[in-house]
ZATI-189460 format. One line per field, with one value per residue (C-alpha): residue number from 1; residue in one letter; z, y negated, x negated. Coordinates in nm, 2 decimals, padded with zeros to 4 digits. Example, Ala and Ser with C-alpha at 12.3 -4.5 7.8 and 13.67 -1.06 7.14 Angstrom:
residues 2
resi: c(1:2);
resn: c(a:s);
c3: c(00.78:00.71);
c2: c(00.45:00.11);
c1: c(-01.23:-01.37);
end
This chain:
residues 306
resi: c(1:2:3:4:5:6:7:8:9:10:11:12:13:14:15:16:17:18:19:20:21:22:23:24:25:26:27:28:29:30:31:32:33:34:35:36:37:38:39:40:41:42:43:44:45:46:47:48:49:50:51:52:53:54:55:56:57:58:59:60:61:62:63:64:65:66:67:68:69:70:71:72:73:74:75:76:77:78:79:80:81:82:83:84:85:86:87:88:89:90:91:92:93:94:95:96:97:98:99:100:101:102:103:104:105:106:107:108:109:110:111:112:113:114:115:116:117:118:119:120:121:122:123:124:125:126:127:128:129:130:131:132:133:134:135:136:137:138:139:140:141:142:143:144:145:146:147:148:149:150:151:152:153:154:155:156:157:158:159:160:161:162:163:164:165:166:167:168:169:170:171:172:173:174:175:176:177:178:179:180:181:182:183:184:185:186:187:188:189:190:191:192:193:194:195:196:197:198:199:200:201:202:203:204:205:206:207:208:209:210:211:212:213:214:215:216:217:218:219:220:221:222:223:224:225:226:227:228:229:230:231:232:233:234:235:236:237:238:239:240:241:242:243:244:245:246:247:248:249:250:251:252:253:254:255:256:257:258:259:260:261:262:263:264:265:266:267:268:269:270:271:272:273:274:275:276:277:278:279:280:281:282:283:284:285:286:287:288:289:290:291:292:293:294:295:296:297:298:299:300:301:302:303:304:305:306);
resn: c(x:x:x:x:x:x:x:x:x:x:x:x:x:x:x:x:x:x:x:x:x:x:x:x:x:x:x:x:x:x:x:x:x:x:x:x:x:x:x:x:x:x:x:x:x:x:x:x:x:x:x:x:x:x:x:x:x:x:x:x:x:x:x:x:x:x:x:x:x:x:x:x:x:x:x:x:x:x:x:x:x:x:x:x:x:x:x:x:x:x:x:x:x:x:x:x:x:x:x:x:x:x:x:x:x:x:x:x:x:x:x:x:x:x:x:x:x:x:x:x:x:x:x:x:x:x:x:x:x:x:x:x:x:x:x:x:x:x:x:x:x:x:x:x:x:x:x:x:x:x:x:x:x:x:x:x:x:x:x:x:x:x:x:x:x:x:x:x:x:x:x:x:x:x:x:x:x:x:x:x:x:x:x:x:x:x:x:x:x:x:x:x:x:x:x:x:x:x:x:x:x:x:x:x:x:x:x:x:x:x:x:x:x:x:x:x:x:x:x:x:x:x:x:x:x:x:x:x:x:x:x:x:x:x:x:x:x:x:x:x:x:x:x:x:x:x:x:x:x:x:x:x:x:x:x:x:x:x:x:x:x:x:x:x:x:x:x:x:x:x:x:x:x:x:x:x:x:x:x:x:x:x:x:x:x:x:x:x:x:x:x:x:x:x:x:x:x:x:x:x:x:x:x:x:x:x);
c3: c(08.83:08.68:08.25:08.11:07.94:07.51:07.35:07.17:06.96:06.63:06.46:06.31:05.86:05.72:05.47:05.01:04.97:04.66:04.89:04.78:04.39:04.34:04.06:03.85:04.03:03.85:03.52:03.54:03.69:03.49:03.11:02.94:02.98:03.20:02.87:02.58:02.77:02.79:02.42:02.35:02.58:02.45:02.06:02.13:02.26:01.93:01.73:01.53:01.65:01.47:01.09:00.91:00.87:00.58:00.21:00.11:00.32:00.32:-00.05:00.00:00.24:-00.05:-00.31:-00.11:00.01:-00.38:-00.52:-00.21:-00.38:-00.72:-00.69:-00.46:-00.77:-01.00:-00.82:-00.78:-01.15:-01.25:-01.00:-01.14:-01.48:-01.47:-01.27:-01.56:-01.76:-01.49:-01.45:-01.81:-01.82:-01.60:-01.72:-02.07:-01.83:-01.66:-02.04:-02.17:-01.83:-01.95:-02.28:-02.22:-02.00:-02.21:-02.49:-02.20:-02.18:-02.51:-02.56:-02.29:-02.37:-02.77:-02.58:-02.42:-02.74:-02.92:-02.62:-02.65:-03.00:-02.96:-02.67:-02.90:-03.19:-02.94:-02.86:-03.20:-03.34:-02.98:-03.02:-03.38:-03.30:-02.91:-02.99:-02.58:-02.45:-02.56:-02.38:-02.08:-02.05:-02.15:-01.87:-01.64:-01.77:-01.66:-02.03:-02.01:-01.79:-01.50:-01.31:-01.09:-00.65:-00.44:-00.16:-00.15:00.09:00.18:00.32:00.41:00.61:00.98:01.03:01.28:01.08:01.29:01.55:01.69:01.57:01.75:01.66:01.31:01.18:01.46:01.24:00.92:01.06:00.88:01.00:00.96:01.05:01.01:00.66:00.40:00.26:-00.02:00.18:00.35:00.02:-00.12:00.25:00.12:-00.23:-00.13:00.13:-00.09:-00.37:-00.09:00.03:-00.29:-00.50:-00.84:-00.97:-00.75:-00.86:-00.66:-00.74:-01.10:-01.14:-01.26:-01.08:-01.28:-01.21:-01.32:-01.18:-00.91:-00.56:-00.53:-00.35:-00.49:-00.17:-00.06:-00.32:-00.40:-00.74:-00.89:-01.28:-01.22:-01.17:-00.88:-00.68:-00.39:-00.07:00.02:-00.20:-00.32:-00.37:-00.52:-00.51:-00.74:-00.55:-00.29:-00.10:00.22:00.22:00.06:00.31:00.62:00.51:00.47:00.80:00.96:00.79:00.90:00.65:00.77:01.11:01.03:00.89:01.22:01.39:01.20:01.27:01.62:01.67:01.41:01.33:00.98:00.85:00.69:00.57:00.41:00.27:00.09:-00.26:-00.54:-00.80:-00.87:-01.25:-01.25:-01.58:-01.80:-01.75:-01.94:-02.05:-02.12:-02.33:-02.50:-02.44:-02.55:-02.79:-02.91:-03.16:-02.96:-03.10:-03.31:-03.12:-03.14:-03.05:-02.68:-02.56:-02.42:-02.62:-02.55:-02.48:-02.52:-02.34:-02.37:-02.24:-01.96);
c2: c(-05.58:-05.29:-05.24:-05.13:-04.79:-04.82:-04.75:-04.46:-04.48:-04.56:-04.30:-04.42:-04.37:-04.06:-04.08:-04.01:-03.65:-03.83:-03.96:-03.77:-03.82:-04.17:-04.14:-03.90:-04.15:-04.47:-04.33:-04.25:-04.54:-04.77:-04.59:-04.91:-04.98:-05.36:-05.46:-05.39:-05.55:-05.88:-05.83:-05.79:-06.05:-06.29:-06.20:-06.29:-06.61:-06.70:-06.61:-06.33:-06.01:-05.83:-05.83:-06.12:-06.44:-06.64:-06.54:-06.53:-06.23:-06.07:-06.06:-05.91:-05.58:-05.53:-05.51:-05.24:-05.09:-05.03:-04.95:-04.68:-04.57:-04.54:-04.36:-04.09:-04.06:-04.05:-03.78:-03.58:-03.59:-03.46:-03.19:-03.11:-03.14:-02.94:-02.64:-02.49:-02.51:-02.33:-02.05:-02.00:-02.01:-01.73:-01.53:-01.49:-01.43:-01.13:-01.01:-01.04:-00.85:-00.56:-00.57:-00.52:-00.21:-00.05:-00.03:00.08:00.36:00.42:00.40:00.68:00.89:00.91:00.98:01.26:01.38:01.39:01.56:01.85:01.86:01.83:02.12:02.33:02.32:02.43:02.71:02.82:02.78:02.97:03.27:03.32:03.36:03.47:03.67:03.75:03.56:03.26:03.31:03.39:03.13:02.87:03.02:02.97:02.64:02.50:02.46:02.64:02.65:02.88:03.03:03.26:03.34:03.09:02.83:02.49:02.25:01.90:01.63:01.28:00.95:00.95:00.71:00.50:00.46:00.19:00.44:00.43:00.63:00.97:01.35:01.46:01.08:00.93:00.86:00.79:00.45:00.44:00.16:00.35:00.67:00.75:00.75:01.08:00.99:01.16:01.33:01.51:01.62:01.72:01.97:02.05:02.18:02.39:02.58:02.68:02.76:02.95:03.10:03.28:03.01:03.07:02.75:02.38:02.11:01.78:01.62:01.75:01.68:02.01:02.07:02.17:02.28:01.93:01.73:01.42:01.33:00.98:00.69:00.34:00.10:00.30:00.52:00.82:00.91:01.26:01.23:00.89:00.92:00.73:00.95:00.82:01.02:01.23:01.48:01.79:02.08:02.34:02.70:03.01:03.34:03.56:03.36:03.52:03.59:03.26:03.10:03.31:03.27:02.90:02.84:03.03:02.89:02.58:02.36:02.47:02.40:02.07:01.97:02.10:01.86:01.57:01.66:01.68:01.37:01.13:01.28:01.32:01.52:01.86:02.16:02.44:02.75:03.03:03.02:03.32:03.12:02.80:02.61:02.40:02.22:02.21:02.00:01.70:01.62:01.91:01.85:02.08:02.06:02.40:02.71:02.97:03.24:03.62:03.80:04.14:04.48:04.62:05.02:04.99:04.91:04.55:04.21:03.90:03.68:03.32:03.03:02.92:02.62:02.35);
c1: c(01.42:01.50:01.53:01.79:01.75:01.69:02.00:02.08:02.37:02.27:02.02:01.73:01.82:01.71:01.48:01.59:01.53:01.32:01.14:00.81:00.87:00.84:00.69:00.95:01.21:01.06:01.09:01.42:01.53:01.33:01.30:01.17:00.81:00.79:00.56:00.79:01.10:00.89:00.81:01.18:01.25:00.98:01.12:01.50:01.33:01.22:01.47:01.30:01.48:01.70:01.75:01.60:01.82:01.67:01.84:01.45:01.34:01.73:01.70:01.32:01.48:01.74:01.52:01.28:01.63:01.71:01.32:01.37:01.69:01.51:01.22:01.46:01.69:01.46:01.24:01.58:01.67:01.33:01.36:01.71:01.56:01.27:01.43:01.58:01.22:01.03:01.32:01.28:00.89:00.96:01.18:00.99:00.68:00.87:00.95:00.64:00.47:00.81:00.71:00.32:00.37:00.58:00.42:00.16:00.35:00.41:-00.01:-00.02:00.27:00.06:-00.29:-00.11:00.06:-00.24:-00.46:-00.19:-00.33:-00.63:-00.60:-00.38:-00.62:-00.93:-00.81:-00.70:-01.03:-01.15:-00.92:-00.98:-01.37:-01.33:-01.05:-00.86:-01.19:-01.09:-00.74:-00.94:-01.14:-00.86:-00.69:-01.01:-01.07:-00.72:-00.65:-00.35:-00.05:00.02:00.30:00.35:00.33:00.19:00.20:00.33:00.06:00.24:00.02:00.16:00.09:00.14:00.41:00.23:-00.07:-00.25:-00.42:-00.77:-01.06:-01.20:-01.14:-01.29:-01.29:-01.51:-01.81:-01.62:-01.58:-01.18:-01.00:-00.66:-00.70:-00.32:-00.40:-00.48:-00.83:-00.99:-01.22:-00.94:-00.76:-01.16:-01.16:-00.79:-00.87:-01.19:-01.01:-00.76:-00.99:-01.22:-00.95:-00.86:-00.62:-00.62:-00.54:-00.49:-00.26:-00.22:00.09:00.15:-00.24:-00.38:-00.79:-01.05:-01.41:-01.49:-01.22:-01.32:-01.11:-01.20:-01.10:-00.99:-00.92:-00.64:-00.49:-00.67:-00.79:-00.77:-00.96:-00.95:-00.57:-00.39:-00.17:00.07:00.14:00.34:00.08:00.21:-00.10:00.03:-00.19:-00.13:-00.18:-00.05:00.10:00.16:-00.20:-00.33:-00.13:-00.32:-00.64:-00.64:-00.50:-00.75:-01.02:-01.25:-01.09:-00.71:-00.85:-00.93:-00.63:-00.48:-00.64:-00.59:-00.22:-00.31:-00.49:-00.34:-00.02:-00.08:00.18:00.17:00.37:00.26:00.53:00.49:00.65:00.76:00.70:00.53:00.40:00.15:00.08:-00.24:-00.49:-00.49:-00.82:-01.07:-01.34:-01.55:-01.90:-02.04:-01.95:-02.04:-01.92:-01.90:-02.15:-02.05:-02.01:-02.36:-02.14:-02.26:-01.93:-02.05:-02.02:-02.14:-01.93:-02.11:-02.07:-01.71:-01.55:-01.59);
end
């Protein structure tokens, strides 16, 4: 006897397109945790969820409710209260920090009154026993101010100072070599004076044969004086050829290549007529009187200043 064939009308279901995250299903489906819905469960059994029903523990939450309230409007009134103090301790520390450096300035505006004196009065007493020596060697001395041709140098920051290291700084180990260093202002200045300058000023800071480039962290320090970039040099000569002769030399060549390499900034231009100013604080360390004419045309002419 002969079976009859399966039938094939219904399909077979098709299986949750979830089917493969039953565990991400679970969780949403069920959010609470099986074990706390037993404990909340289990607690509205006994009677002890919810807020408390006794007048004993009711009056117990208001009492916490208002020490909460307290101690909140009490720190908020102190607050309020002691704002005004701490503005006002700081206020009269911001006029006491005014005060302080101006009379600063005043302090340094008499030193440099009194250094002009000082100055003024050397080379009196110099002339008067130098006679147009003294002028000269107040003039070589930086004692005096100059004008006349010259160049104008202008050195500045890159403006992307954080650069790596290489070129004519590899071995200085300088963590920012986008950055004029004092060592690059020293090259600076003894080009121009190799080159032929007749007097050197850095940023209204007249150079001596004494005078320091230092650094300070990251300012640099001319006599102990901090200057801030851009720096302005300043050169007396001739300017078309003081100009030349620096750029060709190994010192203008190096400056080149710090423009090159770390696009520190520079300018240089010739100018008709620059001042620089005297410098500040000569000191004189030796003198002596010019000896008299002994008829052979020559005189001695001592030691002068430094």
């Amino acid at each position: 006897m002969s079976q009859p064939p399966p039938d094939r009308s219904s399909a077979p279901p098709r299986p949750r397109p979830d089917a493969s995250m039953s565990l991400l299903t679970t969780v949403m489906e069920h959010s609470l945790d099986e074990g706390y819905a037993e404990a909340s469960a289990r607690r509205r059994a006994e009677g002890s969820d919810g807020l408390p029903r006794t007048l004993k523990a009711k009056l117990g939450l208001a009492a916490g409710l208002v020490l909460a309230a307290l101690v909140v409007t009490l720190g908020a009134a102190e607050a309020r209260v002691a704002a005004p103090v701490v503005a006002k301790e700081r206020e009269e520390l911001i006029d006491r920090v005014n005060a302080e450096t101006s009379a600063a300035d005043t302090l340094e505006a008499d030193v440099d009154e009194l250094r002009k004196d000082v100055g003024e009065r050397q080379r009196k007493a110099l002339q008067e026993h130098g006679g147009d020596q003294g002028g000269l060697v107040a003039l070589l001395s930086g004692a005096t101010a100059v004008e006349g041709p010259g160049v104008k140098l202008v050195v500045d920051d890159a403006k992307d100072t954080d650069q790596g290291g290489g070129g004519p700084r590899e071995s200085t180990g300088f963590a920012d070599t986008g950055r004029v260093r004092d060592r690059d202002m020293q090259r600076v200045v003894n080009g121009l004076w190799q080159s032929g300058a007749e007097a050197v000023a850095i940023n209204g800071q007249r150079l001596t044969a004494l005078s320091a480039i230092r650094a300070a962290g990251d300012a640099i320090l001319v006599d102990n004086r901090p200057l801030v970039p851009p720096y302005t040099v300043l050169a007396v000569g001739d300017g078309k050829r003081l100009a030349t002769a620096f750029q060709d030399s190994a010192d203008g060549q190096y400056l080149q290549a710090l423009h090159e390499s770390f696009d520190i900034r520079t300018s240089i231009s010739e100018q008709e007529k620059v001042r620089l100013p005297a410098a500040p604080s000569l000191i004189v360390r030796t003198a002596e009187p010019q000896a008299a004419d002994t008829g052979s045309g020559a005189a001695d002419t001592g030691k002068g200043t430094s």
